[in-house]
Residue frames as a rotation matrix with the C-alpha (Angstrom) as fourth column:
UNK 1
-0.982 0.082 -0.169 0.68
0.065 0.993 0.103 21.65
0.176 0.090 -0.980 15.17
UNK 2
0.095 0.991 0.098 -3.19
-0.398 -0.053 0.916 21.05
0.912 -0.126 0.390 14.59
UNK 3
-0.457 0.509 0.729 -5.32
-0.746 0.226 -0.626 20.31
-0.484 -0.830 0.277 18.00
UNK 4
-0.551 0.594 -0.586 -6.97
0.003 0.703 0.711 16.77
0.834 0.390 -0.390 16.66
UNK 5
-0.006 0.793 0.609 -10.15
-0.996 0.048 -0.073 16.02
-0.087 -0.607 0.790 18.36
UNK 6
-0.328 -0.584 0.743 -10.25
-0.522 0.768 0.372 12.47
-0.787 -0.265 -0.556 18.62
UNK 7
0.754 0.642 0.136 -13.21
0.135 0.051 -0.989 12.45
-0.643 0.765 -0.048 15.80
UNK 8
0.635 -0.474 -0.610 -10.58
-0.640 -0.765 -0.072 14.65
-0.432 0.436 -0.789 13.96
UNK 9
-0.294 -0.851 0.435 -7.67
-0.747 0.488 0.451 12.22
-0.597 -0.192 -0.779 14.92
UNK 10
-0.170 0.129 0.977 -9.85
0.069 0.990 -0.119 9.32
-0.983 0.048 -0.177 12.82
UNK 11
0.990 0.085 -0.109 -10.43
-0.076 -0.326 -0.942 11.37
-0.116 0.942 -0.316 9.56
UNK 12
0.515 -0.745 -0.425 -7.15
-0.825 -0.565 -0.009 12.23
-0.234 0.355 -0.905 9.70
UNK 13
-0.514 -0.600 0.613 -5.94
-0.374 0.800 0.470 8.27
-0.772 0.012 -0.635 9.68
UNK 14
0.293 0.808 0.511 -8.52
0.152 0.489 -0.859 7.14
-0.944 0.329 0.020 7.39
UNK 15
0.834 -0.437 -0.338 -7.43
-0.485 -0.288 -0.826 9.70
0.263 0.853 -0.451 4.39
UNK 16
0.008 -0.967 -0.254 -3.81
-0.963 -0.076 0.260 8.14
-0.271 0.243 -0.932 5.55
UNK 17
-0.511 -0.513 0.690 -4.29
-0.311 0.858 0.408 5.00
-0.802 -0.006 -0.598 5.12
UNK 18
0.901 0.410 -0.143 -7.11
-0.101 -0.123 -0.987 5.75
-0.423 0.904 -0.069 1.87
UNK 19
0.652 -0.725 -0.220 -3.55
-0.750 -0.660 -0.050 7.59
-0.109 0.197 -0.974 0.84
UNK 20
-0.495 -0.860 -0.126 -1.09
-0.854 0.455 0.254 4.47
-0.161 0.234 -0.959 1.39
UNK 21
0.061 -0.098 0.993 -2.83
-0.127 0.986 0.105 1.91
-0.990 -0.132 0.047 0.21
UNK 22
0.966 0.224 -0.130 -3.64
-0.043 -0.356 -0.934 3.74
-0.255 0.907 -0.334 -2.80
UNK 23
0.559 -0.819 -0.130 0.28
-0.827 -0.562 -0.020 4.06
-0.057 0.119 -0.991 -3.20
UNK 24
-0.400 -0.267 0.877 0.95
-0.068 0.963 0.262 0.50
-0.914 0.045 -0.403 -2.64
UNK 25
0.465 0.793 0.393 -1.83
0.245 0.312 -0.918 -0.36
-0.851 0.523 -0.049 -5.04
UNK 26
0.887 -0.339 -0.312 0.45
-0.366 -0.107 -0.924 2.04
0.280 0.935 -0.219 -7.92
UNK 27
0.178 -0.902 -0.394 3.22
-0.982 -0.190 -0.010 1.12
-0.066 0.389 -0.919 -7.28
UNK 28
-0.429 0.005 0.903 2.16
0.221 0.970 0.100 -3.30
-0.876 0.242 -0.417 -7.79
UNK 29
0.655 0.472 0.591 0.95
0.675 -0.013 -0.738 -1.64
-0.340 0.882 -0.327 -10.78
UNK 30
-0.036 -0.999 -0.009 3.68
0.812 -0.034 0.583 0.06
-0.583 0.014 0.812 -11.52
UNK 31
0.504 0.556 0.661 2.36
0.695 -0.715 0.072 3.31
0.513 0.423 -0.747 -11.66
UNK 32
-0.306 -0.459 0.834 3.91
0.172 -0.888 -0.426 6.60
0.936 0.013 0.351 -10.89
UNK 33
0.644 0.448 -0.620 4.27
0.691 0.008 0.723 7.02
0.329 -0.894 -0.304 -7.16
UNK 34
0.937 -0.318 0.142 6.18
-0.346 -0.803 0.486 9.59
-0.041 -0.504 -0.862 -4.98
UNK 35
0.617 -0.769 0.165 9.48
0.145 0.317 0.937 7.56
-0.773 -0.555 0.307 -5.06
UNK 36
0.391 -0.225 0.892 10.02
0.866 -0.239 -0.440 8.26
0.313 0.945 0.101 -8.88
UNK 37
0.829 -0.067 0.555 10.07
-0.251 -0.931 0.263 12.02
0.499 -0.358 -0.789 -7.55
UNK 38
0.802 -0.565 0.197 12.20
-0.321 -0.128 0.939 11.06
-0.505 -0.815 -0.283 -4.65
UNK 39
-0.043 -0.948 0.316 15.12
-0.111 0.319 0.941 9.07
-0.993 0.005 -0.119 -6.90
UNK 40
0.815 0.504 -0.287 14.22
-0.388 0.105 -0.916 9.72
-0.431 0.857 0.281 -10.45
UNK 41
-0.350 -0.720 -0.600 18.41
-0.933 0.327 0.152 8.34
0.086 0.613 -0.785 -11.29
UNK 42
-0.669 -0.592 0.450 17.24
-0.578 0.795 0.187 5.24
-0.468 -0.134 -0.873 -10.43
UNK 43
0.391 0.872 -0.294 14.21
-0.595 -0.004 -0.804 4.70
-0.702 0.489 0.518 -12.70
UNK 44
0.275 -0.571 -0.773 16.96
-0.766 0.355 -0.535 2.64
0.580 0.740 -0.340 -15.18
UNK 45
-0.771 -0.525 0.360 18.00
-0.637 0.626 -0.450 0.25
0.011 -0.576 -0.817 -12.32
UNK 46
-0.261 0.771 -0.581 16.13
-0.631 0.319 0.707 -2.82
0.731 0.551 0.404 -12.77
UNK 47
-0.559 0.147 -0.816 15.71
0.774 0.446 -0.449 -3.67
0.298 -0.883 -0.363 -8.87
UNK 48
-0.862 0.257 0.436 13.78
-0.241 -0.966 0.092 -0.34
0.445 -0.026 0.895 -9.22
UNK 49
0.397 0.892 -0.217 9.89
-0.316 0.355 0.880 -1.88
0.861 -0.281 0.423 -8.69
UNK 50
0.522 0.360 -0.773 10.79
0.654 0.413 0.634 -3.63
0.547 -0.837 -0.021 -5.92
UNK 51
-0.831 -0.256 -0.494 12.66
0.543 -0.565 -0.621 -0.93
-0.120 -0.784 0.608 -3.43
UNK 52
-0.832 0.433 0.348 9.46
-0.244 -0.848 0.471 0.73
0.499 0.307 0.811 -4.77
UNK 53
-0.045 0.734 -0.677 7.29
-0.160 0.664 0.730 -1.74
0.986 0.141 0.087 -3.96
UNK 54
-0.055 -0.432 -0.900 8.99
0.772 0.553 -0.312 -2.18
0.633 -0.713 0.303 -0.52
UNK 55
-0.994 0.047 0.104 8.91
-0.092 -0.869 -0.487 1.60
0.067 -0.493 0.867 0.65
UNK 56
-0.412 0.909 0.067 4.98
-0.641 -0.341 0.688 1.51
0.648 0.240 0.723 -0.37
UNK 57
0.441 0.451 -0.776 4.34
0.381 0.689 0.617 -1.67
0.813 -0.567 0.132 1.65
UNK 58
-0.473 -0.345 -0.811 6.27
0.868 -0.022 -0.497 -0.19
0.154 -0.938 0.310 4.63
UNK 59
-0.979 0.067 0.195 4.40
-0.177 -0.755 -0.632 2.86
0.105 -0.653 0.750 4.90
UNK 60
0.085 0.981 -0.173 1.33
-0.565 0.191 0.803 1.18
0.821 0.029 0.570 4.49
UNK 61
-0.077 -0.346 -0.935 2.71
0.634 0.707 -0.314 -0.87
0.770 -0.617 0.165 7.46
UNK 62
-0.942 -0.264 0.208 3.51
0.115 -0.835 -0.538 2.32
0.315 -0.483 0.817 9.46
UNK 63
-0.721 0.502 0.478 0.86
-0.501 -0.854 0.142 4.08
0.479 -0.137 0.867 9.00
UNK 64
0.513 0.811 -0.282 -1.48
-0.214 0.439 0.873 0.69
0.832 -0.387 0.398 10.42
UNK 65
-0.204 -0.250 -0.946 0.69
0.806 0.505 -0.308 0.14
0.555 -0.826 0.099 13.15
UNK 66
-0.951 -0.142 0.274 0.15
0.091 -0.977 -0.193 3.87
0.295 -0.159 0.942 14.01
UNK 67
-0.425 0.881 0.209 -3.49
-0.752 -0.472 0.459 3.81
0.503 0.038 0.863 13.84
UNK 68
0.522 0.537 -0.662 -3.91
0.261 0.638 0.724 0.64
0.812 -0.551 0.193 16.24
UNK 69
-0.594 -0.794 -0.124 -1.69
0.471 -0.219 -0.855 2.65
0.652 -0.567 0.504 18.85
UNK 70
-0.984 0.022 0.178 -3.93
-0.032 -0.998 -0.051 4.94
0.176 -0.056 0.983 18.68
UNK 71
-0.493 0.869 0.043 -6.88
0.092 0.101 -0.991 2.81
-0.865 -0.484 -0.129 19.45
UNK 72
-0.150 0.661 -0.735 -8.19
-0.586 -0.658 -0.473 3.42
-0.796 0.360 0.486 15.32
UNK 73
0.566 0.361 0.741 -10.11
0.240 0.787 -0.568 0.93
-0.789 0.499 0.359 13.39
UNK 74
-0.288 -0.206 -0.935 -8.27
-0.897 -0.285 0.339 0.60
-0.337 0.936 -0.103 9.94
UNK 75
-0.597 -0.036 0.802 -9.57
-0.148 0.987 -0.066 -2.98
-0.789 -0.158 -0.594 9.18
UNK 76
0.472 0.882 -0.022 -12.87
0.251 -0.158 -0.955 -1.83
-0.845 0.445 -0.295 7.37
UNK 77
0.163 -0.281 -0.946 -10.32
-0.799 -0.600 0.040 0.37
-0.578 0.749 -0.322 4.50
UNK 78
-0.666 -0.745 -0.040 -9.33
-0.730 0.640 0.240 -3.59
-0.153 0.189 -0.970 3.50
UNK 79
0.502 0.612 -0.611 -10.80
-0.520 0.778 0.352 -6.78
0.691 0.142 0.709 2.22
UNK 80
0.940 0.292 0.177 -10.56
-0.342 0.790 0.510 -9.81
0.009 -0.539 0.842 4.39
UNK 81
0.813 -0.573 0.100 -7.60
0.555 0.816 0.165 -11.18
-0.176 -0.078 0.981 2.99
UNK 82
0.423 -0.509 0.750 -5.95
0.019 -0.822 -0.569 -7.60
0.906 0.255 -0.338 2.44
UNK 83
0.833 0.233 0.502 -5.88
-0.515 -0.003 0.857 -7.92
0.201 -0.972 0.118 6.23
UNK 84
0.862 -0.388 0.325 -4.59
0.123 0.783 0.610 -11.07
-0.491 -0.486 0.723 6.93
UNK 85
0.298 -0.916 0.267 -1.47
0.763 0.061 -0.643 -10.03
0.573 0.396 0.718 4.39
UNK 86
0.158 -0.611 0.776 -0.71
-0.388 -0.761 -0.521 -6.66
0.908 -0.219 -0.357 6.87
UNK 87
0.885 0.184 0.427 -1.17
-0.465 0.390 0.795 -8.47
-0.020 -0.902 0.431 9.87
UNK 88
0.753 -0.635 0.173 1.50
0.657 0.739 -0.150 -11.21
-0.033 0.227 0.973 8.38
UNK 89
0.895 -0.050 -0.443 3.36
-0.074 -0.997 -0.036 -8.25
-0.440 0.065 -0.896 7.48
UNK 90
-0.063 -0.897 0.439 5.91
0.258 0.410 0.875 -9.81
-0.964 0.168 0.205 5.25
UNK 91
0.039 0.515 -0.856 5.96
-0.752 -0.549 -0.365 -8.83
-0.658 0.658 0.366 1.55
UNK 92
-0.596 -0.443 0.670 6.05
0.080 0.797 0.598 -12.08
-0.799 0.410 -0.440 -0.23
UNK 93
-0.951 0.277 0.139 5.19
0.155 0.034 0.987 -13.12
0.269 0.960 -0.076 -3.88
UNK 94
-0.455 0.881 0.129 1.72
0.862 0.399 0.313 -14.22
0.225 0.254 -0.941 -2.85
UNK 95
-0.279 0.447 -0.850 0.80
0.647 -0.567 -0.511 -10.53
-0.710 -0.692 -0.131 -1.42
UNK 96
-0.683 -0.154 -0.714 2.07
-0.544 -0.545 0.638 -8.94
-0.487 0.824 0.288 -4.74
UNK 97
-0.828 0.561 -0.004 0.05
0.460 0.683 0.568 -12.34
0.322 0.468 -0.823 -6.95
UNK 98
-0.376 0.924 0.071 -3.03
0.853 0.315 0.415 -11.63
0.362 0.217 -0.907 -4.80
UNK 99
-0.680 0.519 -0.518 -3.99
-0.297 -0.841 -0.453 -7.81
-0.671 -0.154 0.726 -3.20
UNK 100
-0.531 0.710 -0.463 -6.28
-0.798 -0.235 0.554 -7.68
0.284 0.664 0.692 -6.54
UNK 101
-0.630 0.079 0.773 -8.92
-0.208 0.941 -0.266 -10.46
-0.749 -0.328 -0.576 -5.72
UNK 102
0.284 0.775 -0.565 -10.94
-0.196 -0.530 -0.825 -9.11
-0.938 0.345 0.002 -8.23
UNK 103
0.093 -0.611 -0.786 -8.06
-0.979 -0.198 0.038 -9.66
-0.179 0.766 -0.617 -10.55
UNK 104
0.967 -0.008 0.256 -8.00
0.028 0.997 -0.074 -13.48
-0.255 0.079 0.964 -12.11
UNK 105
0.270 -0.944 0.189 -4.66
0.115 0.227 0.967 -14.88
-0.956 -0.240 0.170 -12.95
UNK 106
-0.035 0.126 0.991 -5.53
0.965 0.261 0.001 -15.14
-0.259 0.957 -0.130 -16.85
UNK 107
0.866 0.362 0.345 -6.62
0.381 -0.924 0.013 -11.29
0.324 0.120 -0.938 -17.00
UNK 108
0.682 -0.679 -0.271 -3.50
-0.059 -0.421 0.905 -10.05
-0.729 -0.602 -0.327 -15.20
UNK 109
-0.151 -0.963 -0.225 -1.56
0.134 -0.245 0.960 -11.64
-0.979 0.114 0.166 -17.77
UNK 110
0.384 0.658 0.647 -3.43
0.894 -0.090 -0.439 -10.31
-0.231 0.747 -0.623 -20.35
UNK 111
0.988 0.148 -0.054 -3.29
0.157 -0.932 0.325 -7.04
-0.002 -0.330 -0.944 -19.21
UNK 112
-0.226 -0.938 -0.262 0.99
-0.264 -0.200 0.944 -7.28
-0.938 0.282 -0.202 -19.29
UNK 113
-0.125 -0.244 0.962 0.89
0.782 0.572 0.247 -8.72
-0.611 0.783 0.119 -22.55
UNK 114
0.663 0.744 0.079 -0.95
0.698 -0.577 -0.424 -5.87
-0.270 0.336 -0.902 -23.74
């Protein structure tokens, strides 16, 4: 087991939580994430996205409940309202609808249509 320095101990959360949100992020975009890998029969099941969707939002959960144990800022890795949805820590439609803020409603469904 590594010796973290406490400096150490804050890189090392940062890349995790760089790491799961990025994973959340593919897998509300239904992009290729570790869980394909982990259950590739179930890629045909059509409750697939969301147990996908659900594993990605819980370790992104983890891994922030981990790093305020520990006394380490993860607030900054997040927009404002990126926040206020882990804090809430429910997944509901409106978390999936709005993570992207960047993303208009009109462009999104463009972008499926496509």
């Amino acid at each position: 087991m590594k010796d973290f320095t406490q400096e150490n101990l804050q890189v090392f959360f940062r890349e995790k939580l760089r790491g799961a949100k990025v994973n959340f992020e593919r897998a509300l975009d239904c992009k290729h994430t570790d869980f394909e890998d982990l259950y590739p029969y179930m890629n045909e099941q059509p409750q697939f996205f969301w147990y996908k969707r659900y594993v990605a939002w819980s370790e992104l959960l983890t891994v922030v409940r981990l790093a305020e144990e520990l006394g380490i800022e993860w607030k900054d890795e997040f927009n404002e309202q990126q926040v206020e949805f882990i804090t809430g820590k429910v997944l509901q439609g409106k978390v999936l609808d709005q993570w992207h803020p960047e993303t208009e409603p009109e462009e999104t469904l463009s972008n499926v249509e496509e």
